[in-house]
N, C-alpha and C positions, 0 to 999 in steps of 0.2 A: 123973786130973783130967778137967772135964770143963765145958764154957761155961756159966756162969750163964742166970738167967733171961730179962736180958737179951740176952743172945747167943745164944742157942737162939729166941728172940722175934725178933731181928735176921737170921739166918740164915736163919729158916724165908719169910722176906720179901723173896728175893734180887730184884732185876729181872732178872736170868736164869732160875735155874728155883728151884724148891724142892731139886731131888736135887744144886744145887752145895750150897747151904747144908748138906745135908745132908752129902756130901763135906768141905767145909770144918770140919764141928764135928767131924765122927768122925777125921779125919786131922790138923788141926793144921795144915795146908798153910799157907804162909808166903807172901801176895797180893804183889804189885809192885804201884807204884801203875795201871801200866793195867789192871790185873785189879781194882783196888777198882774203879776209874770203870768199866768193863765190866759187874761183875756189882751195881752197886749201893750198895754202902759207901763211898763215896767220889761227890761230884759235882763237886769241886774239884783242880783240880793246882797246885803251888806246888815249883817247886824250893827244897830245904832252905834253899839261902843269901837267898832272899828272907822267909823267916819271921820273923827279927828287923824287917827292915822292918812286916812287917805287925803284928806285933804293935802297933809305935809306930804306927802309924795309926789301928786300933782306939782306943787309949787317948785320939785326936787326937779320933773321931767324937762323945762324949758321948752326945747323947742321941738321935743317929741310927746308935747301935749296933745298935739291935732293928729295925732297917728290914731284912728281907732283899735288895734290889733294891741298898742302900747296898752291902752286904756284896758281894754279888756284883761288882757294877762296881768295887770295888776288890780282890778277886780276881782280877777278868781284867785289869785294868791290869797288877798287880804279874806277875802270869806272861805278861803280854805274848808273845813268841814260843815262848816255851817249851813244850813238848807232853810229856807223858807218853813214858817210851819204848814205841815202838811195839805193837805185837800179836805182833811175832816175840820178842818177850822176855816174853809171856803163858808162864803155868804152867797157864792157865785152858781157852784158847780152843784149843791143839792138841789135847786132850781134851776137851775137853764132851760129844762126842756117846758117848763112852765113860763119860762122868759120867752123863750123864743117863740112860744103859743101866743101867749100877750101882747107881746111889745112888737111885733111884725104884721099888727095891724093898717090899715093903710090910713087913717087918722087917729086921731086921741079918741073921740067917739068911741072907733072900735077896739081901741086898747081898754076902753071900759067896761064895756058889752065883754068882753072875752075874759077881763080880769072877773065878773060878774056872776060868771057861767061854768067858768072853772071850775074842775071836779077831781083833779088826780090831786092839786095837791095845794088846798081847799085852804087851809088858814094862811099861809103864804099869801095865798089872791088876796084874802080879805081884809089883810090887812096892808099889801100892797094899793089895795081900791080903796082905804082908809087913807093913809099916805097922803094920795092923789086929791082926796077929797078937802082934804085939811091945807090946799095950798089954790096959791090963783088963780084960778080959769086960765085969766089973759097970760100968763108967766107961760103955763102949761101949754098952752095954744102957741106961743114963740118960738118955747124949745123945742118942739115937735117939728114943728115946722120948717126950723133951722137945722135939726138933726136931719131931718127926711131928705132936704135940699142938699147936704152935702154927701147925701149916699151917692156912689157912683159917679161924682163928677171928679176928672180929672185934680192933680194937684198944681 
């Protein structure tokens, strides 16, 4: 399997770097929400049990649904003190600079070669080059390829 157009389009546009996005489509890696708000995919936090609330608010707004400004100030109301969990429960940020080492390879080849070779921070690679090894070739060869294509192009 392997991210839609969509998601290869969305990845390849992290506000972190381009080589997470690419990380994230070739591995499957599973974000927590400080990892969405970190690299991007997320600008909102909302613990689960206030979603039902927000929902019924939405529905209260009418026709100042489409106002982004509305939306927001009633996002940060409802998660009021509430914060993401912190950066010590990131799957993102104790690796990034070993992401961005790896996954800004200019094909899949060399995101292997470089996961392979890696030395700062060694069981991460290994088992990210595990990962890799344990899925399609062809799937792997697509998304790479479809993430790389939409680095830099126009929206």
């Amino acid at each position: 399997l392997f991210p839609d157009v969509g998601g290869t389009f969305a990845l390849s546009r992290l506000k972190s770097t381009p080589a997470v996005g690419q990380y994230l489509a070739l591995t499957g890696e599973r974000l927590r929400a400080f990892d969405c708000l970190h690299v991007g995919l997320a600008t909102h936090y909302l613990p689960a049990e206030k979603v039902k609330v927000l929902l019924e608010s939405v529905k209260g707004l009418n026709d100042e649904v489409g106002r982004v400004s509305v939306l927001t100030e009633l996002l940060d109301e409802l998660r009021g003190s509430n914060d993401p969990p912190n950066a010590d429960a990131s799957v993102i940020i104790p690796h990034e600079n070993a992401i961005e080492k790896c996954f800004s390879a200019s094909s899949l080849e060399g995101v292997f070669l470089a996961l392979s070779t890696y030395a700062d921070d060694k069981e991460w690679a290994e088992r990210t080059l595990k990962t890799l090894k344990s899925m399609s070739p062809t799937s792997l060869k697509v998304t790479f390829e479809a993430v790389k294509r939409h680095m830099g192009k126009e929206t």
